[in-house]
N, CA, C and O atoms as CSV, one atom per row, in Angstrom:
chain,resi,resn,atom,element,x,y,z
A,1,UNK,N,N,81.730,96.717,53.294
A,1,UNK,CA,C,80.511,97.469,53.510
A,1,UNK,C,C,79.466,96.545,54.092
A,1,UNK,O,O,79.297,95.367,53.777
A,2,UNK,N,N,78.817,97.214,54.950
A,2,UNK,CA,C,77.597,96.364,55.864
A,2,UNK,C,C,76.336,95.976,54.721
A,2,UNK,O,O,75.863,96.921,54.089
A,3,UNK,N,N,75.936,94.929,54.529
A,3,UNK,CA,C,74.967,94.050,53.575
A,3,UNK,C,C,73.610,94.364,54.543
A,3,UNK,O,O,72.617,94.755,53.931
A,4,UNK,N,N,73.553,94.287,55.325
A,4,UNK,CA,C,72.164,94.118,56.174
A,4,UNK,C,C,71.456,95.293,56.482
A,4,UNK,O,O,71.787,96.386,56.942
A,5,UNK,N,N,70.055,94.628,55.991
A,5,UNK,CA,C,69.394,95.955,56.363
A,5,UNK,C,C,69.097,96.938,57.897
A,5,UNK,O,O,68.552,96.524,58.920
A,6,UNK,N,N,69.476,97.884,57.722
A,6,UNK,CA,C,69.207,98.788,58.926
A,6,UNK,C,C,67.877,99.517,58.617
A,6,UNK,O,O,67.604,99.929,57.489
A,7,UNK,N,N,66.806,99.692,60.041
A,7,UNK,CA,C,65.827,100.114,60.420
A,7,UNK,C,C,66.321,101.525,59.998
A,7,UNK,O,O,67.380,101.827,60.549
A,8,UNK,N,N,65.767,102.555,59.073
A,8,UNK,CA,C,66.045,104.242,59.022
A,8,UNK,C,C,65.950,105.116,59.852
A,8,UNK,O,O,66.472,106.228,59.777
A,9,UNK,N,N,64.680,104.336,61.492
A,9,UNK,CA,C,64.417,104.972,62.037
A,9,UNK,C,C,65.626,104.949,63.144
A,9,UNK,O,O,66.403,105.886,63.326
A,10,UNK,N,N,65.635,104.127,63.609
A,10,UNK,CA,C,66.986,103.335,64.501
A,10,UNK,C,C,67.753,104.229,64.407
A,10,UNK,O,O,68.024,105.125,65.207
A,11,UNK,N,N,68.387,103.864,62.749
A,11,UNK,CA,C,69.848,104.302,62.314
A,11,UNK,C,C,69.975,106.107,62.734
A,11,UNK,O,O,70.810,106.520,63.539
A,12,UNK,N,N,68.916,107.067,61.969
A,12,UNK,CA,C,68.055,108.175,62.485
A,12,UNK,C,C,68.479,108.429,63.919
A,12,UNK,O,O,69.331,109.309,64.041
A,13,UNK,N,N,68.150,107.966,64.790
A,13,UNK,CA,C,68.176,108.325,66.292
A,13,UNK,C,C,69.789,107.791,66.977
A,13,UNK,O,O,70.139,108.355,68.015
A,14,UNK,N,N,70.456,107.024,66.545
A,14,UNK,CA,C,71.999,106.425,66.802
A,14,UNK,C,C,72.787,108.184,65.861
A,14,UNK,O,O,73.620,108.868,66.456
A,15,UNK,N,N,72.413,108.461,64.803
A,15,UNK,CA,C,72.875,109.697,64.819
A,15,UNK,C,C,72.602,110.555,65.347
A,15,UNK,O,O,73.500,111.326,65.687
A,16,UNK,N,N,71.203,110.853,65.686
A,16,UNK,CA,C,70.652,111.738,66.442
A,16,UNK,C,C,71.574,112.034,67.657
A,16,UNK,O,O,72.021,113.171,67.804
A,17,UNK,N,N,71.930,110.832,68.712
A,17,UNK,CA,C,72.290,110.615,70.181
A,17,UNK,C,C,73.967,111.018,69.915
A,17,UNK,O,O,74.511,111.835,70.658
A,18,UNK,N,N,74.563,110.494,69.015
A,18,UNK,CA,C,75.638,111.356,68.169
A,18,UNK,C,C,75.838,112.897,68.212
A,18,UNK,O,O,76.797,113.442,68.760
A,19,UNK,N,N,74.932,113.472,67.638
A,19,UNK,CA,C,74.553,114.667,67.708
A,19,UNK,C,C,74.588,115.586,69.161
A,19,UNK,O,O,75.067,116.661,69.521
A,20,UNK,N,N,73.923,114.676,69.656
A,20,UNK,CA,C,73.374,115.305,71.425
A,20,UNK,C,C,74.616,115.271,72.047
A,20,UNK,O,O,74.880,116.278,72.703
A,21,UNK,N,N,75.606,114.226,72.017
A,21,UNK,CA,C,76.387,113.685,72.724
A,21,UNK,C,C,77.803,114.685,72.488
A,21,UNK,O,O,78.626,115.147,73.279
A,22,UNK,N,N,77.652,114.762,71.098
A,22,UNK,CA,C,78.872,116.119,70.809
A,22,UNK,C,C,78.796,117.475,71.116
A,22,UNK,O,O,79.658,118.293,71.438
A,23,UNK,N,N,76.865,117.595,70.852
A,23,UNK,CA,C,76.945,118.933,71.089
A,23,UNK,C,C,77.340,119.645,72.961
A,23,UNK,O,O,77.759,120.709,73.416
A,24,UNK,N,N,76.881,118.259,73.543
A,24,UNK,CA,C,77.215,118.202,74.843
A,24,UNK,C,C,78.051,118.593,75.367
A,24,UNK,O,O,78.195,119.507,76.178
A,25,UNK,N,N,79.053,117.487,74.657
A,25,UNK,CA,C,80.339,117.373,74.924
A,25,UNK,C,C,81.377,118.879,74.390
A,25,UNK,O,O,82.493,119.123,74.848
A,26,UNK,N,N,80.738,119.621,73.469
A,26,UNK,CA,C,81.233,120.912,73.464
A,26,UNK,C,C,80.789,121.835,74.328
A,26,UNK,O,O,81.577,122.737,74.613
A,27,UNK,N,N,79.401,121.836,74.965
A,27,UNK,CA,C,78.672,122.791,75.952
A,27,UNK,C,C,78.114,123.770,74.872
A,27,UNK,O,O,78.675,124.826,74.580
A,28,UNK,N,N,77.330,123.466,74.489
A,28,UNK,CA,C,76.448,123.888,73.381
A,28,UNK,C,C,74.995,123.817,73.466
A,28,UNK,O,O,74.622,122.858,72.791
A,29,UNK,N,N,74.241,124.285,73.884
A,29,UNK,CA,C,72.635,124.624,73.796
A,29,UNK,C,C,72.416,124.007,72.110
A,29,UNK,O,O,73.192,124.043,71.155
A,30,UNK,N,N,71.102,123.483,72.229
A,30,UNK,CA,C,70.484,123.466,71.007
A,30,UNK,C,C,70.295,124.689,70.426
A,30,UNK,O,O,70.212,124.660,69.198
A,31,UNK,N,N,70.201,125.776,70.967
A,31,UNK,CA,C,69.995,126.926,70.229
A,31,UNK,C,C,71.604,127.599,70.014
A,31,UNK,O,O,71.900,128.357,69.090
A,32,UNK,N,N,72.556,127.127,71.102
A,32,UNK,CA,C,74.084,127.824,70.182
A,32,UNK,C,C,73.899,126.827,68.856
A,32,UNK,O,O,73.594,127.188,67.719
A,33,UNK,N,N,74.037,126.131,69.096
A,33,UNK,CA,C,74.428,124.904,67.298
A,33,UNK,C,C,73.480,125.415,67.084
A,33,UNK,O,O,73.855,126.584,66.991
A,34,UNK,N,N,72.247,125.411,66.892
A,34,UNK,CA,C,71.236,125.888,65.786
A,34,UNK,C,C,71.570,127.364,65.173
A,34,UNK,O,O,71.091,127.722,64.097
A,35,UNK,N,N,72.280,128.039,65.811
A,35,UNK,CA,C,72.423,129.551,65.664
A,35,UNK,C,C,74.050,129.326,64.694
A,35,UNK,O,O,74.398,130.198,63.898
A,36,UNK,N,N,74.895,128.061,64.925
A,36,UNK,CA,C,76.207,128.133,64.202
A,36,UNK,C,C,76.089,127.448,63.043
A,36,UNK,O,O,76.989,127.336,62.210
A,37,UNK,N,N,74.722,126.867,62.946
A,37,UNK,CA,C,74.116,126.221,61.674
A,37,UNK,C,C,73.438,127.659,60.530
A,37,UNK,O,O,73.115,127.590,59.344
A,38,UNK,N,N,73.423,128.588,61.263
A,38,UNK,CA,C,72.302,129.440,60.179
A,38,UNK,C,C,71.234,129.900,61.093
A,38,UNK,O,O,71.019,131.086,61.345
A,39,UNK,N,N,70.381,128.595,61.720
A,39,UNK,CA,C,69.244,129.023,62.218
A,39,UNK,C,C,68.655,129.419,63.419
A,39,UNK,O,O,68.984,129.024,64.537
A,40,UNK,N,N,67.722,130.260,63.130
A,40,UNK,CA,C,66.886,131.151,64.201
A,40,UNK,C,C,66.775,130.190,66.096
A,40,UNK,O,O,67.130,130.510,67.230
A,41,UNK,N,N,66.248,129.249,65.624
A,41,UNK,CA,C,65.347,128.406,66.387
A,41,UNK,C,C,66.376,126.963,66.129
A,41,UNK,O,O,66.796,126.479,65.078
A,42,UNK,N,N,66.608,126.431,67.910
A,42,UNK,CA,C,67.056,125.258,68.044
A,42,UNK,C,C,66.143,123.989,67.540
A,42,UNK,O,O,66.835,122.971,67.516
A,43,UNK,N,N,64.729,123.750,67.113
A,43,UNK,CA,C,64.218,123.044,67.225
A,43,UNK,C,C,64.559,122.282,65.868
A,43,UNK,O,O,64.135,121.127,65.886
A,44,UNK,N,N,64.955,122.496,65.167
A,44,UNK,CA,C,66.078,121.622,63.867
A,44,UNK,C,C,67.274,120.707,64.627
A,44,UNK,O,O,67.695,119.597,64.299
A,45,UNK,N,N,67.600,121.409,65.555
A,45,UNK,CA,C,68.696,120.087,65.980
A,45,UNK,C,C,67.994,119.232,67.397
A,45,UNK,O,O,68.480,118.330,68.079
A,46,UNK,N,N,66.811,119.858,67.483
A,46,UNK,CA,C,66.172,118.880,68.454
A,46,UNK,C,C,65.424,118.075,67.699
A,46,UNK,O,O,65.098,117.002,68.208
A,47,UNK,N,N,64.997,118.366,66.396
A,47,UNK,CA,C,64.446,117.133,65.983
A,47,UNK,C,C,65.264,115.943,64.947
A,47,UNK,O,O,64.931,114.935,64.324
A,48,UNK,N,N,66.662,116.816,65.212
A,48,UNK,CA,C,67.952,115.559,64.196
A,48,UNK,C,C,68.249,115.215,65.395
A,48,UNK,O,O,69.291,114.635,65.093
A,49,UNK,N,N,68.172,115.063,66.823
A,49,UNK,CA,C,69.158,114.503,67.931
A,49,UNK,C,C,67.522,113.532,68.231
A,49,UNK,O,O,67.733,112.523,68.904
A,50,UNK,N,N,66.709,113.639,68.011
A,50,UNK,CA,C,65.191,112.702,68.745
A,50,UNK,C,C,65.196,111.828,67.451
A,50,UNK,O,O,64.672,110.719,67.561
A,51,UNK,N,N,65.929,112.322,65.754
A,51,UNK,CA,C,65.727,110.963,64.928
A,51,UNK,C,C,65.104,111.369,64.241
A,51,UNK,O,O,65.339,111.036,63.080
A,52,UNK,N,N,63.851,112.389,64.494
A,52,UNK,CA,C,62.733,112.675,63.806
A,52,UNK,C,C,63.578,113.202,62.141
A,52,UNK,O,O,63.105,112.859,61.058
A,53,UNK,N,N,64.144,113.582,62.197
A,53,UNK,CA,C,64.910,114.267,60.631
A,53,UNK,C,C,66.118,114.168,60.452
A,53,UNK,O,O,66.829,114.601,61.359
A,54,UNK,N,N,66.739,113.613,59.319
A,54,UNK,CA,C,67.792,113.341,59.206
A,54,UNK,C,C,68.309,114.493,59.028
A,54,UNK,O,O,67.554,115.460,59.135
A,55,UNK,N,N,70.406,114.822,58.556
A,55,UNK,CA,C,70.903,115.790,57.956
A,55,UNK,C,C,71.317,115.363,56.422
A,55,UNK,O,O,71.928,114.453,55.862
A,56,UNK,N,N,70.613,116.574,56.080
A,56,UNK,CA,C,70.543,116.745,54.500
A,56,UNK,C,C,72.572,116.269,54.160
A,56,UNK,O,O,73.588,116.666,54.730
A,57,UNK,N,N,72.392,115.415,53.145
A,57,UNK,CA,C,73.693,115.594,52.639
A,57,UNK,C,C,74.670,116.775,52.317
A,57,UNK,O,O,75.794,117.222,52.544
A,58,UNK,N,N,73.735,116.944,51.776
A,58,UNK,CA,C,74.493,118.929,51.895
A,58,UNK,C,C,74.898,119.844,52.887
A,58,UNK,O,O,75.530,120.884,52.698
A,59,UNK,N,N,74.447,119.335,54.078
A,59,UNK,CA,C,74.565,120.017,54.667
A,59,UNK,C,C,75.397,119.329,56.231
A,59,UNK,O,O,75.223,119.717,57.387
A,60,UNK,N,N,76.059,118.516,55.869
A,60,UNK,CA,C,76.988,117.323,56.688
A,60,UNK,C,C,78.380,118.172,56.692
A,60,UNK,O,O,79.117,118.165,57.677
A,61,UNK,N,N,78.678,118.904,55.503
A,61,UNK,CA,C,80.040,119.660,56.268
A,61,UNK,C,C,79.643,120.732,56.997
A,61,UNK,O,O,80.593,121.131,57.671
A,62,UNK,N,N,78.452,121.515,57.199
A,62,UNK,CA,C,78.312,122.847,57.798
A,62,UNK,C,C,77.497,121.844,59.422
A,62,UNK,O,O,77.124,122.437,60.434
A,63,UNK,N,N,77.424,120.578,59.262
A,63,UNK,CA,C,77.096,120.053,60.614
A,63,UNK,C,C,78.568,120.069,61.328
A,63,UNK,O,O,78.899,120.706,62.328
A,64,UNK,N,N,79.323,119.221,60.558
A,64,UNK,CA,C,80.706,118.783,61.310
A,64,UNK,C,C,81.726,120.179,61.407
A,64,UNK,O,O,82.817,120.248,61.973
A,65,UNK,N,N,81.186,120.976,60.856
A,65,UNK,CA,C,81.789,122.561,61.207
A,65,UNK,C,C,81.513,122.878,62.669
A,65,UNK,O,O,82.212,122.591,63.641
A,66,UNK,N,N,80.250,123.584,62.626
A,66,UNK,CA,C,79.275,123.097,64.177
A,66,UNK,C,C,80.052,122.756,65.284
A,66,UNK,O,O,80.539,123.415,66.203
A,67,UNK,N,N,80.056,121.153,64.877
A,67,UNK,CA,C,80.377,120.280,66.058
A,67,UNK,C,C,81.330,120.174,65.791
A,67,UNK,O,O,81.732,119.021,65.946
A,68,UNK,N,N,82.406,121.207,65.212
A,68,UNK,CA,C,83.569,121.030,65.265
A,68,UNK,C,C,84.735,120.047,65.515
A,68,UNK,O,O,85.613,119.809,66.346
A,69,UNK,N,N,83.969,119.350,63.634
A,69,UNK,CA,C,84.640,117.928,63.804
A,69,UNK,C,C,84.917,118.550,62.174
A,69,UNK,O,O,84.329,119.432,61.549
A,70,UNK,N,N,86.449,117.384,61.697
A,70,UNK,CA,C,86.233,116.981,60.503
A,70,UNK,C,C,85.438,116.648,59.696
A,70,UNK,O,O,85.277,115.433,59.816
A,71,UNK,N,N,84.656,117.163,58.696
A,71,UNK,CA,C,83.909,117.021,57.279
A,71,UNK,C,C,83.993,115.436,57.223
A,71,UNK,O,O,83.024,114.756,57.561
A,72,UNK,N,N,85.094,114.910,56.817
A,72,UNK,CA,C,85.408,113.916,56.532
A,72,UNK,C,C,84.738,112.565,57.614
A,72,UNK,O,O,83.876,111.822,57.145
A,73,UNK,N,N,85.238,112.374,59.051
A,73,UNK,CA,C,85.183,112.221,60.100
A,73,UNK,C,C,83.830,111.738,60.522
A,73,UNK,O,O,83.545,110.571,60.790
A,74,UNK,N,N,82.797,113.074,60.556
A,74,UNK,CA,C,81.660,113.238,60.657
A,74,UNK,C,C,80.473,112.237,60.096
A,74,UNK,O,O,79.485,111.629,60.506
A,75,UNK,N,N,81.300,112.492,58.771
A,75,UNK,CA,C,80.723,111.557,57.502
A,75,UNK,C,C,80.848,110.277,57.782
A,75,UNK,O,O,79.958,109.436,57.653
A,76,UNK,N,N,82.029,110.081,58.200
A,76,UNK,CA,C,82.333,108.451,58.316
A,76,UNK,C,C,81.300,108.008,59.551
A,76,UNK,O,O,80.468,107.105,59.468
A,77,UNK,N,N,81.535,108.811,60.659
A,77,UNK,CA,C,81.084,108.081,61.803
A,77,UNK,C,C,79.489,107.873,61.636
A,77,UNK,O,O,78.978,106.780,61.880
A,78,UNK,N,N,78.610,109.169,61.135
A,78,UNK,CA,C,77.337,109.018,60.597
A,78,UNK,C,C,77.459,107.572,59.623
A,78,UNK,O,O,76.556,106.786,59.906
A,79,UNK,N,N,77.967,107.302,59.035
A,79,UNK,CA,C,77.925,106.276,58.219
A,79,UNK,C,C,77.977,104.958,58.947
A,79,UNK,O,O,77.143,104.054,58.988
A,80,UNK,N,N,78.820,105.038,59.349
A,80,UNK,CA,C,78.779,103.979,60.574
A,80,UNK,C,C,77.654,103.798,61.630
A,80,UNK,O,O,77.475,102.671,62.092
A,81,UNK,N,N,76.985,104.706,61.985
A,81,UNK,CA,C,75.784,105.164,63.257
A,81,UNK,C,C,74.839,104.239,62.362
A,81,UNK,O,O,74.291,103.210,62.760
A,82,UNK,N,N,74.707,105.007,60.568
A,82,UNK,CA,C,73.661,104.760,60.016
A,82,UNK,C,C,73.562,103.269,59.688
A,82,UNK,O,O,72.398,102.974,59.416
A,83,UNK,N,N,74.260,102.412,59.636
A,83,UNK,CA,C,74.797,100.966,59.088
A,83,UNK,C,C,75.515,100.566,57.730
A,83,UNK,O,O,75.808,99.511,57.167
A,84,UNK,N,N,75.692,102.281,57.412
A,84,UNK,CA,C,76.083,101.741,55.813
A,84,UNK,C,C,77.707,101.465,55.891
A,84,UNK,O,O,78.428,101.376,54.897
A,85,UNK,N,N,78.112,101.356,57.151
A,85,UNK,CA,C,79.561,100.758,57.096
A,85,UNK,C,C,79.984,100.198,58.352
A,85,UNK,O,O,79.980,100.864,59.387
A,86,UNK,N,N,80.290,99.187,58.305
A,86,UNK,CA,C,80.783,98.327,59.584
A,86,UNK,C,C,81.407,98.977,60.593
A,86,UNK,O,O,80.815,99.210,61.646
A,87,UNK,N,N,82.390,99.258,60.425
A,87,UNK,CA,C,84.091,99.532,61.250
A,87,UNK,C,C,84.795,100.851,60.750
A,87,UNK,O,O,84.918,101.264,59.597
A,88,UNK,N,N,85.313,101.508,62.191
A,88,UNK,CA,C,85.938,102.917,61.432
A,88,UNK,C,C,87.136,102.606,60.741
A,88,UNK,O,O,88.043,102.262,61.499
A,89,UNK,N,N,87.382,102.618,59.688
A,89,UNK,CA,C,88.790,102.398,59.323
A,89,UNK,C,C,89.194,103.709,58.665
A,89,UNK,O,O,88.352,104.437,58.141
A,90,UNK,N,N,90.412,103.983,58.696
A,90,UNK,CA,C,91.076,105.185,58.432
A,90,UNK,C,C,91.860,105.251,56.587
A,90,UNK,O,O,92.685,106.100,56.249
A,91,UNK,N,N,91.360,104.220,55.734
A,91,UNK,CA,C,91.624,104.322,54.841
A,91,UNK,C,C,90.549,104.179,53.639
A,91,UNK,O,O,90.892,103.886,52.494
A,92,UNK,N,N,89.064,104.445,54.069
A,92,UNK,CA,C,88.238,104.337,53.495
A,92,UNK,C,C,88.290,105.989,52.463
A,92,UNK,O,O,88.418,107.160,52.820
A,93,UNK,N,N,88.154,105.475,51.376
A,93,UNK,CA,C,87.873,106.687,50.604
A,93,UNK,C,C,87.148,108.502,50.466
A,93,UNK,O,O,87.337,109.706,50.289
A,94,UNK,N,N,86.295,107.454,50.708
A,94,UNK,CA,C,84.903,108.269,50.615
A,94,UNK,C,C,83.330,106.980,50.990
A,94,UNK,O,O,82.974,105.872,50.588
A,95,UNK,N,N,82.785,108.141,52.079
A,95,UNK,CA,C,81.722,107.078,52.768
A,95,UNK,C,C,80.214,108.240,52.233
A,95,UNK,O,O,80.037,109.458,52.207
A,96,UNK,N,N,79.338,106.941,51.857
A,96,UNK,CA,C,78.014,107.524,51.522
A,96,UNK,C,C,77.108,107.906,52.693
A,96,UNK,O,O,77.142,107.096,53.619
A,97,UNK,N,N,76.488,108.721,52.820
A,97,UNK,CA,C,75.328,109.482,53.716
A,97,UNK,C,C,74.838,107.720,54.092
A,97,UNK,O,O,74.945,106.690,53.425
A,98,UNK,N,N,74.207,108.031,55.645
A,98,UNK,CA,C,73.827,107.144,56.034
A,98,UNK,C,C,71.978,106.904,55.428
A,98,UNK,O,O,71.367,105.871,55.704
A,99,UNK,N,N,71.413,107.922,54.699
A,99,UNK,CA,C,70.316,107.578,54.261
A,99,UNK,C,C,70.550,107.900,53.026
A,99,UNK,O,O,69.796,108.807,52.673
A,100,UNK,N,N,71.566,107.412,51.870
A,100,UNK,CA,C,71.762,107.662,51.031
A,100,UNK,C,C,70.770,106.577,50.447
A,100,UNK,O,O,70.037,105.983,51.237
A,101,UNK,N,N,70.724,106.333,49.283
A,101,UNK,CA,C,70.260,104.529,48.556
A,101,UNK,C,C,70.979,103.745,48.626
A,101,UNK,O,O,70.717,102.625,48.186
């Protein structure tokens, strides 16, 4: 596990660009993903792709649903974006939210 401190805001916007980059890469409007999230209005995933707001822990499998990724996956790579883990490795357990404590 990564020892060093990561900037929240940084870490924040490396998921954010994450975010942008998948939803992209599916051809997805901020307002389709905002609409396969629940909500009315894209401006929730425009302000998790600019950094401004993280994703609630709770709500990391109904992201990687979305972006139609693995639960699991999602988690890891956010974890990784965020600094709380070095390297993707494929035998890690279970990985904590990147703004966890």
């Amino acid at each position: 596990m990564n020892t060093r401190t990561v900037n929240p805001s940084l870490a924040a916007k490396r998921v954010g660009q994450f975010v942008r980059q998948r939803r992209l890469h599916l051809g997805l409007s901020r307002a389709q993903l905002a609409r396969r999230l629940g909500f009315v209005l894209g401006s929730v995933v425009s302000h998790v792709e600019r950094g401004d707001t993280r994703i609630a822990p709770q709500a990391m499998a109904e992201w990687a649903r979305a972006l139609e990724m693995d639960p699991v996956a999602f988690a890891r790579e956010v974890a990784i974006l965020g600094g709380t883990e070095t390297e993707r490795t494929a035998d890690v357990p279970f990985v904590r939210a990147a703004w966890a404590a």
